[in-house]
N, C-alpha and C positions, 0 to 999 in steps of 0.2 A: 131619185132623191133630189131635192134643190137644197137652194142656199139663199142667202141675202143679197141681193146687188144693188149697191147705193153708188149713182151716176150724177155726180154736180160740178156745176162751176162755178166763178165767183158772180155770177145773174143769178143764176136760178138751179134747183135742183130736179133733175128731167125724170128718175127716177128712182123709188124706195121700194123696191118687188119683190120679191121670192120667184128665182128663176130655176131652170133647167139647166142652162148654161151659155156659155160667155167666151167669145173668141176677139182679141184684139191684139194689134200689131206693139210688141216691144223695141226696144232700143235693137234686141239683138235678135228679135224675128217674130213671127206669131206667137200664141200661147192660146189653148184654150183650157176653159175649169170648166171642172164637174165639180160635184160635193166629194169634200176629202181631198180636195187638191193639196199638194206640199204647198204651206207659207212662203210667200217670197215677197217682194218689191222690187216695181223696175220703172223706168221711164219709159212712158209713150213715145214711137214713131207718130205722125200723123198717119193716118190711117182707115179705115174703115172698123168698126166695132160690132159684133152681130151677138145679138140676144134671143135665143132661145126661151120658153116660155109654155110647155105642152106644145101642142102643133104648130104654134105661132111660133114665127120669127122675125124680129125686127134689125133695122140696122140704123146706124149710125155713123160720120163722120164726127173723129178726134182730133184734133188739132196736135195734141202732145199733150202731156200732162205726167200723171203719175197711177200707179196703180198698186192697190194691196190685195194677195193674196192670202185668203186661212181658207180651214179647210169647210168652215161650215157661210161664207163672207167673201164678198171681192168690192173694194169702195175702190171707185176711180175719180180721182178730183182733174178734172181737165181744163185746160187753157180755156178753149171753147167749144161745142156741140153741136152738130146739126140734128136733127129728125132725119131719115131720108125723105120726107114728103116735104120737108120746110128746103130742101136743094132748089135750087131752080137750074135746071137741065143747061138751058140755052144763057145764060149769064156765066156757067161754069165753062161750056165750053167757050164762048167769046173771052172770059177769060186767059184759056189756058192758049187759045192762039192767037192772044196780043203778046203771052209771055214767050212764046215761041218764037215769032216773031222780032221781041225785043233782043233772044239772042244770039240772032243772025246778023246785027250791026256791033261794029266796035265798041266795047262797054269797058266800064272797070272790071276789075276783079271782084269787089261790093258786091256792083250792080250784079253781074253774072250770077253771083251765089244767091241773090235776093231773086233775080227771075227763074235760076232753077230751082227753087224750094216753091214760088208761084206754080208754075209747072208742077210739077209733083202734085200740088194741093189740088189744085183746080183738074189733074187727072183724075186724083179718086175722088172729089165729088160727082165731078161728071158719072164716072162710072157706077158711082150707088145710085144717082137718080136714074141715071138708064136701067141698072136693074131692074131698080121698084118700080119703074114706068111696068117690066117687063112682068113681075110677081105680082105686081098690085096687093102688097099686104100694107098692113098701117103704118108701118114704120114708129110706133110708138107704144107701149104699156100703159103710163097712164098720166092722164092732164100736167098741167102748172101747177 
């Protein structure tokens, strides 16, 4: 059985599908739905997002955001979105080892919590684009 899942942010809406199912990172850990899932709301961790689809699977980077669950429905309105194909592998990880990097020198307290949350981010892109290098699926449902 699917369900609805409506995935936008304040750009653009990535997508309006009838899926299979849906796994993303909350405040307080994963979660995934199936059809008939208990209603809830929660806040997004940044994350990775993966959508199921019959045999297709696609994934995503979330940034944070929000998300609702019902049982036949899950709309997630998030910060911002990546594709895994729109990642760029080697820009992610020069990111995450400038933020590495940055916090082996004496920093603020700020700074420290602004390059660990870099870090973090720029780990799990990296990581989805290394995947999808590695699955080679679309990483997407359907256009703009």
């Amino acid at each position: 059985m699917s369900f609805m899942l409506s995935l936008v942010t304040q750009e653009r809406e990535l997508i309006t599908e009838v899926v299979d199912f849906v796994k993303a990172k909350g405040v307080d850990g994963e979660f995934g739905v199936l059809t008939g899932h208990t209603p809830f709301i929660t806040l997004l961790d940044p994350g990775e997002m993966v959508v199921r689809k019959g045999d297709a699977t696609y994934s995503y980077y979330v940034s944070g955001g929000v998300a609702e669950v019902l049982p036949d429905s899950v709309i997630v309105l998030a910060n911002t979105v990546e594709r895994a194909e729109e990642i760029d592998a080697k820009l992610a990880q020069t990111a995450r080892q400038n933020a590495e990097e940055a916090l082996k020198r004496p920093i603020s307290e700020l700074e420290r919590r602004t390059y660990l949350l870099e870090l973090k981010r720029e780990s799990v892109r990296f990581s989805i684009a290394m995947r999808r290098r590695s699955a080679r699926h679309p990483g997407q449902i359907s256009e703009d």
